[in-house]
N, C-alpha and C positions, 0 to 999 in steps of 0.2 A: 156635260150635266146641263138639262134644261132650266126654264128658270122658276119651277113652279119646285122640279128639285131643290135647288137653289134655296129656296127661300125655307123648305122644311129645312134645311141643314143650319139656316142662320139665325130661326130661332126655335131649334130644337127641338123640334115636334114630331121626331120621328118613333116609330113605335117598333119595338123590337118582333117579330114576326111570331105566334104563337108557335108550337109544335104540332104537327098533324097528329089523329089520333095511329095509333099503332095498326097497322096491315096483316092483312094475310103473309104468310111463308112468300117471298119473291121468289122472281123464278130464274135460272141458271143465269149468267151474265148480266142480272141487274145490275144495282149501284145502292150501295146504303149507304147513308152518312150520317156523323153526330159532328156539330159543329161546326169543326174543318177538317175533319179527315173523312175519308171515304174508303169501302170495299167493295171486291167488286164477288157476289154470288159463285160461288164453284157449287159442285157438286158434293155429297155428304153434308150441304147445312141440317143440321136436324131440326128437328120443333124445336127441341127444349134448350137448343142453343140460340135459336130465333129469337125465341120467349125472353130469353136474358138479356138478349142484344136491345130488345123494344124495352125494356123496362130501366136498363142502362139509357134510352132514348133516342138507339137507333133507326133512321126511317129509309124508306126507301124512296132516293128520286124519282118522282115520278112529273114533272114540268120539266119542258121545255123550248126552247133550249136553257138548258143551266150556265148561268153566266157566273157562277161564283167559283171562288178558287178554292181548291183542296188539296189537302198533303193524301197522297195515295200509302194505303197502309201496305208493308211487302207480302206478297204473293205466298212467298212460302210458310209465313209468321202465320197468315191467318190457315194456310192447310193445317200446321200443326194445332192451330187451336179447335179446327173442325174436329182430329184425331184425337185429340185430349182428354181428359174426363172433366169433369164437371170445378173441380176444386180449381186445376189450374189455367181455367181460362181468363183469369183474370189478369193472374201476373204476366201471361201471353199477349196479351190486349195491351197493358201497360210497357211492355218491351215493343208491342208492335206500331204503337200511339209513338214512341222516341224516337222510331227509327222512321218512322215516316218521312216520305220524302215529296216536296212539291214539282209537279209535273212541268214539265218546262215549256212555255208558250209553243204553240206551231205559227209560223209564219208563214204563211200563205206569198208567195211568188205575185206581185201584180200583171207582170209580164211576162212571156216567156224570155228563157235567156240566151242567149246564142253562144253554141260550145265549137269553139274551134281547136283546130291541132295542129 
């Protein structure tokens, strides 16, 4: 932490980041996120499940690199909410929001490491 960070954190002057305005449909293998959870774009998003996603306040990553942390929402919870109808995307969302799980750091090797046998 530098120290001009520093000093907004000691007296409180930080400002919560607005939300971007809502985007066009992403495109396959993006990244949207509300908060702290994140998805990640398949194929069969439709508009009108888009639509719902931005107005719940979902946005799509679009900086970076992104250095914040996210609970990945599972792969298969959000296909079946792509396949769903309209009424139960919510309770799907909300079972996919629990089950969420945080990705686990990658640690980068500074060295290589020498493998003997």
């Amino acid at each position: 932490m530098g120290a001009f960070d520093g000093f907004r954190t000691l007296f409180n002057i930080r400002q919560e980041r607005k939300r971007p305005p809502a985007g066009p449909k992403p495109k396959l293998g993006a990244k949207v996120y509300l908060h702290d959870v994140r998805m990640v774009v398949e194929s069969g998003l439709s508009d009108e499940l888009w639509e719902w996603l931005t107005e719940l306040g979902f946005r799509e990553v679009t900086f970076s690199p992104d250095r914040r942390h996210y609970r990945d929402l599972p792969r298969s919870l959000v296909s079946r909410m792509y396949d769903a109808p309209r009424e139960e995307w919510r309770p799907l969302l909300k079972v996919a929001i629990q089950e969420a799980s945080k990705r686990p750091p990658v640690k980068v090797a500074t060295r290589a490491v020498r493998v003997s046998s």
